[in-house]
C-alpha positions as CSV (number, residue, x, y, z in Angstrom):
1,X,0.0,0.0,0.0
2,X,1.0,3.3,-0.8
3,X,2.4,5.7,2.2
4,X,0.0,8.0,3.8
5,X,-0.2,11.1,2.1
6,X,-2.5,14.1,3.6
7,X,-4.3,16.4,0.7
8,X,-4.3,19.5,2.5
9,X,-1.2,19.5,4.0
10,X,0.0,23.0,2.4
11,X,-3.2,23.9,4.1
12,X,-2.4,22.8,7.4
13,X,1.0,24.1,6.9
14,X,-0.2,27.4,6.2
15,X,-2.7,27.5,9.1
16,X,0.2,26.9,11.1
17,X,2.0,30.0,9.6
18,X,-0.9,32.2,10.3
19,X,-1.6,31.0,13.7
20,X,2.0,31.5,14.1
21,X,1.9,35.3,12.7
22,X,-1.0,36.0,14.9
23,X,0.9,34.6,18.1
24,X,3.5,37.4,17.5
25,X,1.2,40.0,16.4
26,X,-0.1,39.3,20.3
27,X,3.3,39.1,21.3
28,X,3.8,42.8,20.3
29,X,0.4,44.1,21.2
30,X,1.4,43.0,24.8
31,X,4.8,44.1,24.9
32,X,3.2,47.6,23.8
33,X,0.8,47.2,26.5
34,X,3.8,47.0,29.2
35,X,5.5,49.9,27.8
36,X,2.0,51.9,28.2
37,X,1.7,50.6,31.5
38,X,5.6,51.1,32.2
39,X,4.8,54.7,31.3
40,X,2.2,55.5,33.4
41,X,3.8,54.4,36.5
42,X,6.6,56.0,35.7
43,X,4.5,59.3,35.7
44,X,2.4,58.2,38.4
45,X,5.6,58.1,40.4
46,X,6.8,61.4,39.0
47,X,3.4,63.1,40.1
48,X,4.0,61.8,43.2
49,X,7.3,63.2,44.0
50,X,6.1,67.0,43.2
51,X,3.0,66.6,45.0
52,X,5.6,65.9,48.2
53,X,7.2,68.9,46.7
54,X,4.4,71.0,46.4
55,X,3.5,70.2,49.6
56,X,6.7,70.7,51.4
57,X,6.4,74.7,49.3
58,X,4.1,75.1,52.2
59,X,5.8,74.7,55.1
60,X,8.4,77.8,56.1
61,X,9.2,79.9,53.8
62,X,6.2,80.2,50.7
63,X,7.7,80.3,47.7
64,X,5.0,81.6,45.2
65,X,6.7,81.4,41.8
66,X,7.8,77.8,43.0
67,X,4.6,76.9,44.3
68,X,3.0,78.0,40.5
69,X,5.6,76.2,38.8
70,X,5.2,73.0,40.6
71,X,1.2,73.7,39.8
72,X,1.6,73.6,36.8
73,X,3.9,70.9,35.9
74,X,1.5,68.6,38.3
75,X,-1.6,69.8,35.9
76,X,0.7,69.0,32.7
77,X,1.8,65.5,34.6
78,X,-2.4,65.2,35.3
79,X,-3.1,65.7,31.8
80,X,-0.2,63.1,30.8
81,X,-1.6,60.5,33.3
82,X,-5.3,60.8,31.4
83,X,-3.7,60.9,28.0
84,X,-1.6,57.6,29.0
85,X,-4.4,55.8,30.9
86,X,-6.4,56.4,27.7
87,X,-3.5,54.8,25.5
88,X,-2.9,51.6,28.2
89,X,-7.0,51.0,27.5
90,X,-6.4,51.2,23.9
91,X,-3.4,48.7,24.2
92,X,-5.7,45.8,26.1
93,X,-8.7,46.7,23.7
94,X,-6.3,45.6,20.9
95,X,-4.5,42.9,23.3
96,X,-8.2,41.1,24.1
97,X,-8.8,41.6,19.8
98,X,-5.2,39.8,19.1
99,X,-6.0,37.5,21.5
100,X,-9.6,36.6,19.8
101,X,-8.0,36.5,16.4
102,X,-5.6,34.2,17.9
103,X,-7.8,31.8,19.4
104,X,-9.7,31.7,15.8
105,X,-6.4,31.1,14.1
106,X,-6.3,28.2,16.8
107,X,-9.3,26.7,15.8
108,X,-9.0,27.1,12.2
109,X,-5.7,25.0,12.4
110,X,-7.1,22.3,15.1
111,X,-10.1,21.5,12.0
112,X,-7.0,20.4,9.6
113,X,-5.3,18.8,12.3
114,X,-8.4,16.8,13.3
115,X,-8.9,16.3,9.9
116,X,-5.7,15.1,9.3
117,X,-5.8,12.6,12.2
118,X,-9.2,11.3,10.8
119,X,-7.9,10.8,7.1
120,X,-4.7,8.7,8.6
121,X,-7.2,7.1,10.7
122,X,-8.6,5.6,8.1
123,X,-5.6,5.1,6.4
124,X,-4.5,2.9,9.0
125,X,-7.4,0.7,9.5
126,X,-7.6,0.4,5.1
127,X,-3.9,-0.6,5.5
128,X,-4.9,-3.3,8.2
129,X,-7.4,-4.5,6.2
130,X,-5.8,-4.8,3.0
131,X,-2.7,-6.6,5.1
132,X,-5.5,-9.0,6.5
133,X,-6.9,-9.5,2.9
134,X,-3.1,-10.7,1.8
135,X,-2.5,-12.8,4.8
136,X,-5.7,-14.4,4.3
137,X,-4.9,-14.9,0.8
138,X,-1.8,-16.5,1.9
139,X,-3.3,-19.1,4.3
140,X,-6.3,-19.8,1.8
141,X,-3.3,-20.6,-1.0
142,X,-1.8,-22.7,1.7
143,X,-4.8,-24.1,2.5
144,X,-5.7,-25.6,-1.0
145,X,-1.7,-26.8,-1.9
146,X,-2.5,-28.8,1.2
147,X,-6.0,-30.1,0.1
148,X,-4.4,-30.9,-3.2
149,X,-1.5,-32.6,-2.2
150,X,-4.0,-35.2,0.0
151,X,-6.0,-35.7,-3.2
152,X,-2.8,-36.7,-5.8
């Protein structure tokens, strides 16, 4: 019998490619999201330290230009942290959509894989049966020289 051949293995081989494409296309979209994350808490830090400072402007002597400046740079650190937080949403939108093209990609691969495994199945259970059919042959063949050599 002829070896097992699967028709749609360039199929299955190319599922594997995309699955594999999408699995880095995650990859990036959540090494994106820890930058945007890594980001934020880095000015979440950084607003914390002048709110310390602004706070310490208070005590002794008042320094009123130092006391606007800090203001402001905590309302343009304020305005960073919203813009950012908005950004690190955006990144695990597209994180959870990578991840659900992902998991279709999955799937899409498993059916040729499942179908492959059925295919060789029945390869393997055709092969038996055809090895069956030729050792049956075999003992039938014997079977008859032996019948034949009672009746000369």
């Amino acid at each position: 019998m002829k070896k097992f051949s699967f028709r749609l293995e360039r199929i299955l081989q190319y599922k594997a490619q995309v699955e594999e494409q999408k699995r880095r296309d995650l990859n990036a979209r959540l090494d994106e999201l820890a930058e945007q994350n890594r980001i934020l808490q880095f000015l979440t830090q950084k607003r914390e330290e002048y709110r310390k400072r602004y706070s310490e402007l208070f005590h002794g002597h008042v320094d009123i230009d130092g006391l606007k400046t800090t203001r402001r740079y905590l309302d343009k650190i304020h305005r960073e942290l919203v813009l950012q937080a908005k950004k690190v949403v955006d990144c695990e939108k597209k994180v959870e959509k990578a991840k659900v093209i992902l998991l279709e990609a999955m799937r899409d691969r498993k059916k040729y894989e499942n179908l492959k495994e059925r295919k060789y199945k029945a390869y393997i259970k055709e092969s038996n049966l055809a090895e069956q059919k030729t050792l049956d042959e075999f003992a039938t063949q014997a079977a008859a020289r032996k019948v034949e050599s009672v009746f000369r």
